[in-house]
C-alpha positions as MATLAB code, in Angstrom:
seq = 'XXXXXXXXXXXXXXXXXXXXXXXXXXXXXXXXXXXXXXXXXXXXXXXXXXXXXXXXXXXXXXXXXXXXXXXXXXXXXXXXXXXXXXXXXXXXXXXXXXXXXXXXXXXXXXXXXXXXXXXXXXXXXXXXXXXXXXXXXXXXXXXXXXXXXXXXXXXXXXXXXXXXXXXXXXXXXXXXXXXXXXXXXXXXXXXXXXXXXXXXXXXXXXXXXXXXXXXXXXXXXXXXXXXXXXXXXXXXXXXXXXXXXXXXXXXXXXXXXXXXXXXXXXXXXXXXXXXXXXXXXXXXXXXXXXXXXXXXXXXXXXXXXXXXXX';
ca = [
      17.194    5.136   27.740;
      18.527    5.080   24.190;
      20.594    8.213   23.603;
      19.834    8.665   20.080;
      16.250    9.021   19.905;
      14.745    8.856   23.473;
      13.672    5.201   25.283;
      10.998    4.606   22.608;
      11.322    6.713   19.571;
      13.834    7.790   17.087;
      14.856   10.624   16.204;
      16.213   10.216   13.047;
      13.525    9.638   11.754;
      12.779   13.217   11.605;
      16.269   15.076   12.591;
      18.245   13.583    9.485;
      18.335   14.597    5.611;
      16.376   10.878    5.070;
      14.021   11.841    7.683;
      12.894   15.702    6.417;
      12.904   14.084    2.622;
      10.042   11.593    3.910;
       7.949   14.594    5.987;
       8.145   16.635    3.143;
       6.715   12.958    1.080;
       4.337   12.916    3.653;
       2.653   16.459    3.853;
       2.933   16.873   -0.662;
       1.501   13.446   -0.958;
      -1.262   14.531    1.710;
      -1.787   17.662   -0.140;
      -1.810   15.944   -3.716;
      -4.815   13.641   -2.200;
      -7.376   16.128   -0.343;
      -6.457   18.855   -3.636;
      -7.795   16.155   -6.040;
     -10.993   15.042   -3.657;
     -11.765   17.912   -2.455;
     -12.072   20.308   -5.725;
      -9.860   18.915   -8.521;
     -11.472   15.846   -9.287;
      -9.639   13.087  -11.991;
     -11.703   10.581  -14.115;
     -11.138    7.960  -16.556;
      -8.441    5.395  -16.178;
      -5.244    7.827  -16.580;
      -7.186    9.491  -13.832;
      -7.648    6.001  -11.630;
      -3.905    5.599  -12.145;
      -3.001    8.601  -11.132;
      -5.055    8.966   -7.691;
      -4.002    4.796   -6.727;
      -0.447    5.975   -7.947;
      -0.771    8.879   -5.276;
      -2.787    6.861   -2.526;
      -0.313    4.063   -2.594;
       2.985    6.209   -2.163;
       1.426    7.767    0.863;
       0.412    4.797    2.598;
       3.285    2.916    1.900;
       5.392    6.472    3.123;
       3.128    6.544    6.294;
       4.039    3.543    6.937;
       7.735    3.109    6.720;
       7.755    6.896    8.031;
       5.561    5.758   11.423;
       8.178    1.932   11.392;
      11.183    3.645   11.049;
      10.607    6.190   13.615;
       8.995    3.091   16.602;
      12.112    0.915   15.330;
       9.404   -1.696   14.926;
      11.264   -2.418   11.673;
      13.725   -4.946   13.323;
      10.513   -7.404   13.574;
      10.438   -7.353   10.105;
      12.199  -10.388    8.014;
      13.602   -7.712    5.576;
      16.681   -5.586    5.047;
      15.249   -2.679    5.820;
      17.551   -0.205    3.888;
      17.092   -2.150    1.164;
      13.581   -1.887    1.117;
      13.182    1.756    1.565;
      15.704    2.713   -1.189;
      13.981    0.331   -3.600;
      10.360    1.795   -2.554;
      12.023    5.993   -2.804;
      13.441    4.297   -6.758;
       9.691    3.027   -7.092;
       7.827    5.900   -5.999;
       9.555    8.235   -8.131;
       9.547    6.712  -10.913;
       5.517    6.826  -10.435;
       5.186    9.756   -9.233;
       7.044   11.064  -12.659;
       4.412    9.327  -14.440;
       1.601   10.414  -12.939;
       3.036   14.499  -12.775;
       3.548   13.797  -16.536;
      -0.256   11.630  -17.124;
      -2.101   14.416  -14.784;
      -1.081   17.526  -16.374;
      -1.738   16.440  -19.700;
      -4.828   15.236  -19.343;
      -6.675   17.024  -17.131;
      -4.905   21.029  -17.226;
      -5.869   23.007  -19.680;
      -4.816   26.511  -20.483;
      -8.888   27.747  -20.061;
     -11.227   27.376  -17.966;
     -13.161   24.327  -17.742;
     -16.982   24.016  -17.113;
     -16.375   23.369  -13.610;
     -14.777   27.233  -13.206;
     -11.486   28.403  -13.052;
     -11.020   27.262   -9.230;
     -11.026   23.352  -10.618;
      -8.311   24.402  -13.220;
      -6.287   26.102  -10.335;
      -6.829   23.455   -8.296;
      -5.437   20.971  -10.925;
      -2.331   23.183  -11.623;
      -1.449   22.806   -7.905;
      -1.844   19.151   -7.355;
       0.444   18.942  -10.712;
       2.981   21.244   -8.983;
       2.696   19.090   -5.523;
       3.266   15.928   -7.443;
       6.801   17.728   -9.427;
       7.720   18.650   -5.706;
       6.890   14.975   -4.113;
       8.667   13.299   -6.888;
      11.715   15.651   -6.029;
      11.828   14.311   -2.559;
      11.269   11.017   -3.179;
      14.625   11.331   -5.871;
      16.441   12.709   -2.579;
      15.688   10.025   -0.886;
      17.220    7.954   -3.005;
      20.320   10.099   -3.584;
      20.616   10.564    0.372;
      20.234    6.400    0.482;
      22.480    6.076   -2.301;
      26.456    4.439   -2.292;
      28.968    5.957   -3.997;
      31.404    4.300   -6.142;
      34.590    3.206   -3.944;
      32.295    2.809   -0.851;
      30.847   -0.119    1.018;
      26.719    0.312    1.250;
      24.749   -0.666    3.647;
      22.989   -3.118    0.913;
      22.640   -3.631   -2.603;
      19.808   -1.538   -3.458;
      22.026    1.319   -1.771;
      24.013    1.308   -4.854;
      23.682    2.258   -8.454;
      23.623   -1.502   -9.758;
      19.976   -1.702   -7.433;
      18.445    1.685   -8.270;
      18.972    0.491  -11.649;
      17.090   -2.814  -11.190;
      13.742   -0.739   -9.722;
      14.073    1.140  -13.146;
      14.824   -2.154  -15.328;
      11.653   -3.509  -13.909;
       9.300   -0.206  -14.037;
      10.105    0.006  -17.369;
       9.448   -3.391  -18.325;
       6.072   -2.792  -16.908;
       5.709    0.237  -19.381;
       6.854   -2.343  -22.361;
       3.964   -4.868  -21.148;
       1.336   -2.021  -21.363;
       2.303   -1.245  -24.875;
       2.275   -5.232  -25.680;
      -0.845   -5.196  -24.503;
      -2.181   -2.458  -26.198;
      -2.961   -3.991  -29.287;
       0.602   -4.327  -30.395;
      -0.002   -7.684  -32.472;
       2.799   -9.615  -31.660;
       1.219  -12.722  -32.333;
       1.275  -12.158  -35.852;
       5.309  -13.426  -35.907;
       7.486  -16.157  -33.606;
       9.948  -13.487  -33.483;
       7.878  -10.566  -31.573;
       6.783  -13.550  -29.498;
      10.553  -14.195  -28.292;
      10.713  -10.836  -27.710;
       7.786  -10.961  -25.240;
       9.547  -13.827  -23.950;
      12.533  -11.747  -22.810;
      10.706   -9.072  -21.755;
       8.913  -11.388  -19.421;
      11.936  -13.375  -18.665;
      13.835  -10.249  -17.900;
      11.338   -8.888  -15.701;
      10.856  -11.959  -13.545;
      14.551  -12.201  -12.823;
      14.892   -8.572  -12.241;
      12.203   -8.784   -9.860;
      13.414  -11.792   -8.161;
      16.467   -9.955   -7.637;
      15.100   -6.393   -5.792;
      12.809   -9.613   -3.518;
      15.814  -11.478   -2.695;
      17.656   -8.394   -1.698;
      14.972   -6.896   -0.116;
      14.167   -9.944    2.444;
      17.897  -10.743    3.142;
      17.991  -13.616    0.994;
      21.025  -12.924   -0.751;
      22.892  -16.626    0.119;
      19.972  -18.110   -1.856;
      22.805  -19.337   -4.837;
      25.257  -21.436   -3.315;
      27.795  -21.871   -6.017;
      28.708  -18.233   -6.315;
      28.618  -14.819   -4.774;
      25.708  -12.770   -4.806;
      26.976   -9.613   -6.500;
      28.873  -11.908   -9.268;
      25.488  -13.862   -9.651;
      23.771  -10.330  -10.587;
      26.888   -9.522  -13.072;
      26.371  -12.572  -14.986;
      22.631  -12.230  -14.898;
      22.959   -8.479  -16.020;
      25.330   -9.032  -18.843;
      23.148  -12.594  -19.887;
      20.063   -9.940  -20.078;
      22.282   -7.582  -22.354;
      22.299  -10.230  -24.534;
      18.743  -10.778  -24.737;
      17.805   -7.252  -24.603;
      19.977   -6.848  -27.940;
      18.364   -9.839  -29.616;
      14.972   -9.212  -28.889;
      14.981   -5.194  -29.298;
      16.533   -5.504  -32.866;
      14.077   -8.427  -33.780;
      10.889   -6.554  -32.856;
      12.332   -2.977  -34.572;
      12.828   -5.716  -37.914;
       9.502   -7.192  -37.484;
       7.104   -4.299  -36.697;
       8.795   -1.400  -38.492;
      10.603   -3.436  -41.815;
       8.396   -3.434  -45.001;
       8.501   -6.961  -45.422;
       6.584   -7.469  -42.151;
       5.096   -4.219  -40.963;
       5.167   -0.780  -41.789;
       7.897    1.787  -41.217;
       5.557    4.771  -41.236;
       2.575    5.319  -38.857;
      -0.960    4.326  -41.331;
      -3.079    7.313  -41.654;
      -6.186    5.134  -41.342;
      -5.293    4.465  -37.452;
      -7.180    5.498  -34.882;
      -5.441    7.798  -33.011;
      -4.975    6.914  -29.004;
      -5.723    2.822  -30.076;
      -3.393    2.337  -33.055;
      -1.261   -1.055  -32.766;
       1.471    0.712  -34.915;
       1.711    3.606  -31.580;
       2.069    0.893  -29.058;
       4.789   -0.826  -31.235;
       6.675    2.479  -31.290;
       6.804    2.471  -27.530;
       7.643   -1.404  -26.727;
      10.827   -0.589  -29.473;
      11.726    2.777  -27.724;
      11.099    0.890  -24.050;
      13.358   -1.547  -25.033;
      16.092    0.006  -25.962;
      16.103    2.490  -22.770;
      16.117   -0.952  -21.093;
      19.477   -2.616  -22.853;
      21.064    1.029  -22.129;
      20.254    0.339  -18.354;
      21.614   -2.798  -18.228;
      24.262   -1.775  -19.804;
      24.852    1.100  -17.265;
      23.917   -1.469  -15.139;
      26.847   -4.312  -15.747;
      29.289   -1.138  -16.213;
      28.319    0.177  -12.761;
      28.760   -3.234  -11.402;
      32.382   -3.162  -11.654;
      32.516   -0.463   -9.736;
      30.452   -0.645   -6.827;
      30.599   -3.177   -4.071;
      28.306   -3.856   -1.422;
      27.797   -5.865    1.738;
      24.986   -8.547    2.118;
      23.347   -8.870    5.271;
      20.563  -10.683    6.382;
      20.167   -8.400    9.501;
      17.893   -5.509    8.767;
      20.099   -2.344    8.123;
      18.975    1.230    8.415;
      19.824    3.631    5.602;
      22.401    5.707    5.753;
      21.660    9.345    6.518;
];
């Protein structure tokens, strides 16, 4: 008979500020879903993204809600605390988008053809999503290490929030590469992509190795100095590559500093330019934050799955 949550459950998972954060994930998230089937509706691919954006944080939160409360998470090869603060960093950060992408799209001020109950409807599952992103963000401040502590693991701490936002908005830069931003047309927006890409791979790699306990992977140094040098190596890139593409695309020897009034608006190559330079830049100011953070934070690596602290 286990004292703390009965001879098969816990009850944490419930009775704790980590554990009313992820009910309150589960029954907005719920909410968000049934609203938009049932009477709200979403089409079009900012719709798509929105509904898998809202499907996916709900199965993934049933899931780690329904592990975390069997313990069944110790047959797991992962840290677990690292991989629930890194999913809470995730999930917000997509749940912003899509209570940002929904609204905008899809509320209007009148009533649409469908009736004034599809408009309510709408305004509801936007104010569901504001409130689920909320909860998600406590999770992570709950999960989160302050500086002069030891956390339970590195995504506990600012340094690996940081890397879940590094790497979502990298993913924002691709989508604005790819949206007809012509950076073919020079080898330096190229080199850019290159260290976007480069970037993002070894951010990623980073969040997987901490995630699965595979922190001893680099032999010749410490983990947490391994991430300083790779954080302060990618400030270095970041700087190159974000002034070369501002020259490039925006310089009047190369592109055009002003936005063409012949472009079509929504599919204009100078628009997705504009975001890839502003994208980058939020990105060298987060690994900047990052490498400053760094210093002060420290962290234990463990290849036994952890629970989060509550």
């Amino acid at each position: 008979m286990d004292s703390q949550g009965g001879r098969y459950l816990d009850q944490r998972a419930v009775c704790s500020p980590i554990g009313a954060a992820r009910l309150s994930q589960l029954v907005l998230g719920c909410s968000v879903v049934a609203m938009v089937i049932h009477s709200a509706g979403y089409s079009g691919s900012y719709g798509v993204f929105c509904m898998v954006v809202w499907c996916l944080c709900f199965a993934v939160t049933t899931l780690i809600f329904f592990l975390d409360a069997t313990r069944l998470y110790g047959c797991l090869p992962v840290s677990w605390g690292n991989l629930t603060v890194a999913f809470a960093a995730l999930a917000t950060l997509m749940y912003v988008t899509a209570s940002v992408v929904y609204p905008l799209y899809f509320v209007r001020s009148e009533c649409p053809y469908a009736g004034c109950e599809v408009r309510n409807f709408r305004i509801a599952v936007a104010t569901c999503s504001i409130a689920a992103t909320l909860s998600y963000g406590a999770e992570v401040v709950l999960s989160r290490a302050r500086p002069g502590q030891t956390a339970v693991g590195y995504m506990a701490t600012v340094s690996g929030v940081l890397k879940v936002v590094q790497a979502f908005v990298a993913c924002v830069i691709f989508g604005g590469v790819a949206n007809g931003s012509e950076f073919t047309r020079y080898p330096a927006t190229v080199f850019c992509v290159a260290v976007y890409a480069i970037c993002f791979a070894l951010t990623s790699l980073v969040v997987l190795a901490t995630v699965c306990g595979r922190t001893a992977v680099v032999r010749c140094m410490p983990f947490d100095r391994c991430v300083v040098v790779y954080t302060l190596l990618a400030i270095l890139l970041y700087l190159s590559a974000s002034v070369a593409w501002t020259v490039f695309c925006f310089d009047g020897k190369y592109g055009s500093p002003w936005r063409p009034s012949s472009c079509p608006r929504g599919n204009c190559p100078w628009d997705s330019k504009v975001v890839v330079a502003v994208f980058s830049f939020v990105n060298l100011a987060l690994y900047t934050a990052d490498l400053v953070y760094s210093q002060r934070m420290h962290f234990v690596s463990s290849r036994v799955p952890a629970r989060p602290r509550v």
